[in-house]
C-alpha positions as CSV (number, residue, x, y, z in Angstrom):
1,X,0.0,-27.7,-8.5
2,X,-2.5,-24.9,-9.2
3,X,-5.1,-26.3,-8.1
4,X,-3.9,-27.4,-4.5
5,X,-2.2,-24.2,-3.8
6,X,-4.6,-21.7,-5.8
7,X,-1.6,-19.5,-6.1
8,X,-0.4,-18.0,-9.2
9,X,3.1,-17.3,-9.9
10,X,4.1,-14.2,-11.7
11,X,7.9,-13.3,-12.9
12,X,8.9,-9.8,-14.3
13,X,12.0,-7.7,-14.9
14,X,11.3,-4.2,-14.1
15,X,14.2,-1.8,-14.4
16,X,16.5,-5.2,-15.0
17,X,15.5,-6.2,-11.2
18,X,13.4,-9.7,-11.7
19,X,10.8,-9.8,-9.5
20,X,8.6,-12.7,-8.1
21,X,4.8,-12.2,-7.2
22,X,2.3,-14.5,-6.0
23,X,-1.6,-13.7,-6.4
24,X,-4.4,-16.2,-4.8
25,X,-6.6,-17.1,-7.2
26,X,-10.1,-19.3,-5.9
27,X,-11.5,-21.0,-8.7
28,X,-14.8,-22.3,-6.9
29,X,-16.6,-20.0,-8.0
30,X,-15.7,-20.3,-11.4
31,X,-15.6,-24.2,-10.7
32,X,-19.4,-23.8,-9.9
33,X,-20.2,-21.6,-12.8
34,X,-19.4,-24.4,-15.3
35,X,-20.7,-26.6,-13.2
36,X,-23.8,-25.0,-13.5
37,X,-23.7,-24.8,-17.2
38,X,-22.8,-28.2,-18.2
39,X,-25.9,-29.5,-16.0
40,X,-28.4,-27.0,-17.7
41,X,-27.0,-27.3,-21.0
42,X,-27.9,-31.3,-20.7
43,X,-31.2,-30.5,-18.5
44,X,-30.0,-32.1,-15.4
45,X,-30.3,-30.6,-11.7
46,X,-27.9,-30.3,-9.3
47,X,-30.5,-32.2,-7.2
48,X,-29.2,-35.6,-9.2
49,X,-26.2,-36.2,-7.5
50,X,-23.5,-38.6,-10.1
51,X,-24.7,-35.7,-12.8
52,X,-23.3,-33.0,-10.6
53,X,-20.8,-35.2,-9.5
54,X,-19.8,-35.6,-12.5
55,X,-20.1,-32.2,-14.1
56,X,-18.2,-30.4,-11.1
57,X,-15.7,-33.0,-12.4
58,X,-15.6,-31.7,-16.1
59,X,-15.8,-28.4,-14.7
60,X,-12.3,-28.8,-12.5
61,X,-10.9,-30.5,-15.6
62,X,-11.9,-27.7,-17.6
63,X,-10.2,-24.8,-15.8
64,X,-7.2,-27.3,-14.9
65,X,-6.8,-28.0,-18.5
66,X,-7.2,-24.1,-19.4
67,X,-4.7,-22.9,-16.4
68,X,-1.7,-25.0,-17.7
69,X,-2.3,-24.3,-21.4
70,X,-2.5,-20.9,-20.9
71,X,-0.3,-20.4,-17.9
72,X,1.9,-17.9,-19.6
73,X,-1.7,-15.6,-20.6
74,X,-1.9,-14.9,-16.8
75,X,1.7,-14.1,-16.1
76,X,1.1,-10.5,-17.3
77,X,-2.6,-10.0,-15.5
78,X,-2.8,-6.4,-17.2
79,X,-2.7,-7.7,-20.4
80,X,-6.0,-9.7,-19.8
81,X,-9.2,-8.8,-21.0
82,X,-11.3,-6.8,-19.2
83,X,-14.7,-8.4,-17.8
84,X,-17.8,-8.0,-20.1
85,X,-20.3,-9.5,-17.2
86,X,-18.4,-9.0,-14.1
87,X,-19.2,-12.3,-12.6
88,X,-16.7,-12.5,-10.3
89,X,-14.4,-9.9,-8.8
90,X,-11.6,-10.3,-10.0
91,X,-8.2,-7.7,-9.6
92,X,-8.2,-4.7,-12.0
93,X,-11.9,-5.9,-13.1
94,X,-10.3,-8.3,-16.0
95,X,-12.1,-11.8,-17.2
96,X,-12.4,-14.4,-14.6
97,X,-11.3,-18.0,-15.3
98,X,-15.2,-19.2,-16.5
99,X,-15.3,-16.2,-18.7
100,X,-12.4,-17.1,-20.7
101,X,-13.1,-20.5,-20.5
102,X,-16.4,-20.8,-21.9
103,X,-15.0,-18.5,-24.5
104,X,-13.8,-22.0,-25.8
105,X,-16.2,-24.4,-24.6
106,X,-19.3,-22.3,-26.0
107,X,-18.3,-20.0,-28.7
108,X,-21.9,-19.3,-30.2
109,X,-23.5,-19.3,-26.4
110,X,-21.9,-17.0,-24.1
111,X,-23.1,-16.9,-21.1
112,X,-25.2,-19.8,-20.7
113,X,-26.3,-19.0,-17.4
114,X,-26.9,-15.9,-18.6
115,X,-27.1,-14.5,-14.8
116,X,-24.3,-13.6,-12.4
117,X,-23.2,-16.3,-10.5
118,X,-22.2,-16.5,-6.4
């Protein structure tokens, strides 16, 4: 669902009163990010077309697969980490989606790209 609607739902009780946000989250750029990772990690160029067809697909399984495992990490979006690189904007200046993510996909090589990316 997240990734039709790019919507992120947000519940909280404050002062007993439940309350229901939304906040619009775009994860292309985040999408491209990774993108551009896995095709310079394995030397390939966005000009060959099935390998960026295929890495823009690991990337969009990638931050599917890290949006519904850690669903409940963004339900509280001040209680996320603040942004080291600032890659993209992001509300309150915390950790977009590809910083978390490659967190996990790249433990020893943060940063890959080692560049902002649009």
């Amino acid at each position: 669902m997240f990734q039709e609607t790019k919507l992120i739902l947000q519940f909280d009780h404050k002062n007993s009163i439940p309350m229901l946000s939304f906040m619009y989250y775009d994860t292309k750029p985040c999408e491209r990010y990774i993108r551009d990772c896995m095709l310079r990690l394995y030397a390939a160029s966005p000009e060959d077309a099935e390998k960026e067809r295929l890495a823009t697909s690991v990337a969009e399984h990638h931050i599917k697969r890290f949006m519904e495992e850690n669903y409940e990490r963004f339900q509280n979006w001040k209680n996320l980490d603040e942004s080291l690189t600032r890659r993209h904007p992001t509300l309150k200046g915390k950790q977009c989606l590809c910083e978390m993510i490659e967190q996990e996909l790249w433990p020893q090589q943060p940063c890959l790209l080692n560049q902002r990316a649009a």
